[in-house]
N, CA, C and O atoms as CSV, one atom per row, in Angstrom:
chain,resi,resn,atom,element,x,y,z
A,1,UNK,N,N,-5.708,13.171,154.200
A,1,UNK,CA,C,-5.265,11.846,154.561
A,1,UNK,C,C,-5.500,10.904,153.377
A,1,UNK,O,O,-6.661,10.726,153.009
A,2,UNK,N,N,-4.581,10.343,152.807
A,2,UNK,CA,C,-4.773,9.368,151.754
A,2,UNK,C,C,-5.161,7.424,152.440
A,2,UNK,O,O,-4.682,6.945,153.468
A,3,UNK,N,N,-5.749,6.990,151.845
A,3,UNK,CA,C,-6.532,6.094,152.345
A,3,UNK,C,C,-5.641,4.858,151.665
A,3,UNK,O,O,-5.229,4.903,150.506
A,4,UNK,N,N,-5.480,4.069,152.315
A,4,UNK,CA,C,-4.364,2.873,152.208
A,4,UNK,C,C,-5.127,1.390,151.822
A,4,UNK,O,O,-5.806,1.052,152.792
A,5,UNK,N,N,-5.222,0.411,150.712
A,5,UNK,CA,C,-5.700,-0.309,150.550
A,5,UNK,C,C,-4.907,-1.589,150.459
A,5,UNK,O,O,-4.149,-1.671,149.493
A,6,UNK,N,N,-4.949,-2.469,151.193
A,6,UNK,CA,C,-3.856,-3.727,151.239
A,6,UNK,C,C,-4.280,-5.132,149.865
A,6,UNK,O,O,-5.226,-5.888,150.086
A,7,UNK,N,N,-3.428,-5.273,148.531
A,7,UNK,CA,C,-3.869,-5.443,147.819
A,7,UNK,C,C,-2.792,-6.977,147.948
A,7,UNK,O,O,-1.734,-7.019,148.575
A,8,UNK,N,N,-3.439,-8.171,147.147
A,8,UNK,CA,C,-2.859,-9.243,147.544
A,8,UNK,C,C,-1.828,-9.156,146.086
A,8,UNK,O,O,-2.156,-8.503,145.095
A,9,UNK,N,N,-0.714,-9.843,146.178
A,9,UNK,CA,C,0.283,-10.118,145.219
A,9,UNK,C,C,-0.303,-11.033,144.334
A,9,UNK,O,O,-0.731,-12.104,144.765
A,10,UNK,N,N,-0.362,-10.787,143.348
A,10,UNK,CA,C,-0.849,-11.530,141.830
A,10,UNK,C,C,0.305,-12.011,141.221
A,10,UNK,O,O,1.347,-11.373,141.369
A,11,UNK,N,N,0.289,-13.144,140.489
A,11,UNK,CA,C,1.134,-13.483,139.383
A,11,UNK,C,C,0.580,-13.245,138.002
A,11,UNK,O,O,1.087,-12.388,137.278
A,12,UNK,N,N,-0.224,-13.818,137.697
A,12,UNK,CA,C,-0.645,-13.274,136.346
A,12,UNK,C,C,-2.396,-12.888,136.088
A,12,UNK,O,O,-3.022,-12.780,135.033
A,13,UNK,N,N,-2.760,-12.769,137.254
A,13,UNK,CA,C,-4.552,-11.957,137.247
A,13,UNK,C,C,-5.202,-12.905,136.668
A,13,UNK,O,O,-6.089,-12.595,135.873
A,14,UNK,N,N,-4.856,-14.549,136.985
A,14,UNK,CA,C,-6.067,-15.167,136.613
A,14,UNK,C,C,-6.715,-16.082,138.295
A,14,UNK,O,O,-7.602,-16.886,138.579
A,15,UNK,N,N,-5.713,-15.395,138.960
A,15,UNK,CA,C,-5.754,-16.044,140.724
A,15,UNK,C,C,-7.351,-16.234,141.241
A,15,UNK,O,O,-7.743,-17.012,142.110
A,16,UNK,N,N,-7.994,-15.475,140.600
A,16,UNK,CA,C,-9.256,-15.062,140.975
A,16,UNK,C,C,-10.039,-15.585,140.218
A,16,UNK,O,O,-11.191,-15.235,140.476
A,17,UNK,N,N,-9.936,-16.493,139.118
A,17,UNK,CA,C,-10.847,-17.343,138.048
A,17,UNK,C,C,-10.469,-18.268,138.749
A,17,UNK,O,O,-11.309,-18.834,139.449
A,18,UNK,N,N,-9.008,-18.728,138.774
A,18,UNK,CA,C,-9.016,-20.178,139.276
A,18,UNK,C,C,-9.335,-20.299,140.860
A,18,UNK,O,O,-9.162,-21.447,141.270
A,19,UNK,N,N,-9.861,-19.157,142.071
A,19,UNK,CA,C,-9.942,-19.866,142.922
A,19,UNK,C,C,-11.748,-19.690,142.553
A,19,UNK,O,O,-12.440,-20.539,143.115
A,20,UNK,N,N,-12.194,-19.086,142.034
A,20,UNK,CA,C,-13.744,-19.164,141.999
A,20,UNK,C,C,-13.883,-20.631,141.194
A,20,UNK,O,O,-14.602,-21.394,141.838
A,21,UNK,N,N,-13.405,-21.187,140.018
A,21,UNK,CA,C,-13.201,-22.424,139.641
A,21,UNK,C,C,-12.905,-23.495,140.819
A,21,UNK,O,O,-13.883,-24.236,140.909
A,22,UNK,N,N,-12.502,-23.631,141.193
A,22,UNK,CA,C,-12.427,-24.116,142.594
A,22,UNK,C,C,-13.081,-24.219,143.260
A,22,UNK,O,O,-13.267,-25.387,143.603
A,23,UNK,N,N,-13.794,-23.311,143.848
A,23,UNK,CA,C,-14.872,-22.809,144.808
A,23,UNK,C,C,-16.346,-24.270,144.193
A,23,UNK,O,O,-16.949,-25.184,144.755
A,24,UNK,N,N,-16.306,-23.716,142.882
A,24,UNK,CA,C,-17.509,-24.041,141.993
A,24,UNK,C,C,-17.455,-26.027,141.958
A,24,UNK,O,O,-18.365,-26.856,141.981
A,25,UNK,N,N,-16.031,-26.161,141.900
A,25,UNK,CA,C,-15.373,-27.738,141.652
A,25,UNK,C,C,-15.938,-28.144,143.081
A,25,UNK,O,O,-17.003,-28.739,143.247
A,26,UNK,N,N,-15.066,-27.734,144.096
A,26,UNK,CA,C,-16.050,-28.181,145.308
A,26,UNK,C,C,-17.439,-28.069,145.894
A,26,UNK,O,O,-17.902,-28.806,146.764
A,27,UNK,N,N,-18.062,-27.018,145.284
A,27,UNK,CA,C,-18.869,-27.279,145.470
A,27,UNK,C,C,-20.149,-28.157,144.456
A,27,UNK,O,O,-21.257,-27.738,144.121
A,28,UNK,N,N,-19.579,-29.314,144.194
A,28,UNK,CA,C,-20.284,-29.676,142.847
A,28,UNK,C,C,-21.257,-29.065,142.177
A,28,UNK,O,O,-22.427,-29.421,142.038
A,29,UNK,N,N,-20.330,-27.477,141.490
A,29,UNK,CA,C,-20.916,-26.771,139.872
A,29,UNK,C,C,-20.639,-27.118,138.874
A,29,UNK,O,O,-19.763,-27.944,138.617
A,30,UNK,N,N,-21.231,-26.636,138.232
A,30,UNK,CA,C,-20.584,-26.964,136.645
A,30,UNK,C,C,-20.205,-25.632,135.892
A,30,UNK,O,O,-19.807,-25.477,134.738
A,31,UNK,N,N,-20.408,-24.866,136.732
A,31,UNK,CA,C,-20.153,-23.155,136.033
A,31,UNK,C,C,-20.211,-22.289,137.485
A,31,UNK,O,O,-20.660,-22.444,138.621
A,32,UNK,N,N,-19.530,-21.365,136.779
A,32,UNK,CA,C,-18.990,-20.173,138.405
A,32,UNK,C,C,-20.178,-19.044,138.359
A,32,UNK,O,O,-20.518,-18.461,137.330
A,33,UNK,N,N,-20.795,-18.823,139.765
A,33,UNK,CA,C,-21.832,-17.890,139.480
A,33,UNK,C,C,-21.198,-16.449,139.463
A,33,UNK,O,O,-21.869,-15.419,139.389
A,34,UNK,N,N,-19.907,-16.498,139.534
A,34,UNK,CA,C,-19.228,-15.376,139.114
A,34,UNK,C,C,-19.216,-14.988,137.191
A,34,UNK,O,O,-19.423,-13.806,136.917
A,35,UNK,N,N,-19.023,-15.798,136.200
A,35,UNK,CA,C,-18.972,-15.930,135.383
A,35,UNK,C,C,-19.610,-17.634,134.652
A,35,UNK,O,O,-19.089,-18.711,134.359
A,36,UNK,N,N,-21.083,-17.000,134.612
A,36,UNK,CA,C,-21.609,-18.264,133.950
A,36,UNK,C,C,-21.667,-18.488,132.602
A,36,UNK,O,O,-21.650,-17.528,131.831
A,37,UNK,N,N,-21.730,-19.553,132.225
A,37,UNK,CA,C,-21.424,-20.075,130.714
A,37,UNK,C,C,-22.245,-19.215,129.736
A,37,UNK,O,O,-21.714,-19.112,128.630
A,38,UNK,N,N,-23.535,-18.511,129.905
A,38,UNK,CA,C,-23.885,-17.307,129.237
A,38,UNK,C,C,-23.284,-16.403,129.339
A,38,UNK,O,O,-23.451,-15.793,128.283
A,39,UNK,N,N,-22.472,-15.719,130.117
A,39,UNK,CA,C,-21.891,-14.505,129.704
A,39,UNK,C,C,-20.179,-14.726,129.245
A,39,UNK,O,O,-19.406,-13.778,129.106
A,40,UNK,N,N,-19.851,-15.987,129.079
A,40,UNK,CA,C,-18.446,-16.405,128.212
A,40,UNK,C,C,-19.251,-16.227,127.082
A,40,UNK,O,O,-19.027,-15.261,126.353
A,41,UNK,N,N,-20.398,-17.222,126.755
A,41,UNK,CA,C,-20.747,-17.155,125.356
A,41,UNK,C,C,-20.798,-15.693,124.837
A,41,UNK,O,O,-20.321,-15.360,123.752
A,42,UNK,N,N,-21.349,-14.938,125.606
A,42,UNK,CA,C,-21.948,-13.212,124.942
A,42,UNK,C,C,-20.883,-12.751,125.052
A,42,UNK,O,O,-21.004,-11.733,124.371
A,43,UNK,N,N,-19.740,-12.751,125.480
A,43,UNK,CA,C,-18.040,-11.983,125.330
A,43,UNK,C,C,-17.253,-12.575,124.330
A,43,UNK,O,O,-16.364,-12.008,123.694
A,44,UNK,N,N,-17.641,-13.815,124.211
A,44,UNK,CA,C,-17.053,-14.375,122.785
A,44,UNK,C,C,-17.519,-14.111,121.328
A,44,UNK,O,O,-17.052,-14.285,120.202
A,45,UNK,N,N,-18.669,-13.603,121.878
A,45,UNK,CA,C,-19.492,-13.497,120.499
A,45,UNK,C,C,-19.199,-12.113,119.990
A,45,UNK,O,O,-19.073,-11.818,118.802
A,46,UNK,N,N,-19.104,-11.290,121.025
A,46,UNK,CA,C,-18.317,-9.605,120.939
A,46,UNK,C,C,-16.990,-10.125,120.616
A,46,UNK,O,O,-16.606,-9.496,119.630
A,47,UNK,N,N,-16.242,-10.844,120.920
A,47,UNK,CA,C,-14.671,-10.983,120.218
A,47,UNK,C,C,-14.695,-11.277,119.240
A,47,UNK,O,O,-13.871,-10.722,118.512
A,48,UNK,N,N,-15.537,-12.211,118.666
A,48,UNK,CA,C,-15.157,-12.630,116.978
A,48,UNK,C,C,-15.811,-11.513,116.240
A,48,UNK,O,O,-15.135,-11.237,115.249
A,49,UNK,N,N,-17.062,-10.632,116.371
A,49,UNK,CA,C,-17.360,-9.527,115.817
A,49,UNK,C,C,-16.288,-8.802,115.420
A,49,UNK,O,O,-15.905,-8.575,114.272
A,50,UNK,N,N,-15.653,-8.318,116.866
A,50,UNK,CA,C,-14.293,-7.740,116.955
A,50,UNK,C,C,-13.683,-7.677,115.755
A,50,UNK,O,O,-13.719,-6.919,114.785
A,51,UNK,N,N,-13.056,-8.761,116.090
A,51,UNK,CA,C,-11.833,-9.963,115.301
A,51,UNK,C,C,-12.351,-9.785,113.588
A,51,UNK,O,O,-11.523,-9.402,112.763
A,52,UNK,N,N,-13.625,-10.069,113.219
A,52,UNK,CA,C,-14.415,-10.036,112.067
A,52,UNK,C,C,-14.061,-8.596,111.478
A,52,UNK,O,O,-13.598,-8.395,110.355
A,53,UNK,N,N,-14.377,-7.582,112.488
A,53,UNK,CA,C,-14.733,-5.980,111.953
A,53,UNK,C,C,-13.209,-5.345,111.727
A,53,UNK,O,O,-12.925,-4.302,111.136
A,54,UNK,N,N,-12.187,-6.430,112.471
A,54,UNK,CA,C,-10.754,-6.028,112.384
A,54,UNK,C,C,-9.893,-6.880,111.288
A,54,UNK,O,O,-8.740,-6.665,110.913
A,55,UNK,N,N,-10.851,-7.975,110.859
A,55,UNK,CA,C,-9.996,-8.423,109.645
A,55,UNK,C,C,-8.827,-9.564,110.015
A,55,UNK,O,O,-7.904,-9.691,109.210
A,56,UNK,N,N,-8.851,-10.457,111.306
A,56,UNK,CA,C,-8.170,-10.792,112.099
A,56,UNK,C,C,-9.056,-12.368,112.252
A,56,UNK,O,O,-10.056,-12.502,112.957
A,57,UNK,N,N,-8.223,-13.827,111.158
A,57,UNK,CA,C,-8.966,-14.763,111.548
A,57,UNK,C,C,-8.173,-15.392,112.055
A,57,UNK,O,O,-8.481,-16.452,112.599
């Protein structure tokens, strides 16, 4: 029996930042405890490494 998962229609896969942004706006945050302003900083800091080690400014 294959198992059936009902998946919501996306437009461009950011549906889910902006309703947690949202979430965070009403509830007067200043950052999503889904993605807090430390772990943008530590993924950005892996991209410009990236970007650096690829020669790409």
């Amino acid at each position: 029996m294959t198992a059936c998962y009902p998946v919501p229609e996306q437009i461009n896969g950011y549906e889910y930042e902006a309703a947690a942004c949202a979430r965070a706006i009403r509830a007067g945050q200043t950052e999503c405890e889904e993605m807090p302003h430390s772990e943008t900083l530590r993924l950005m800091r892996i991209l410009d490494t990236v970007r650096e080690q690829w020669g790409f400014k």
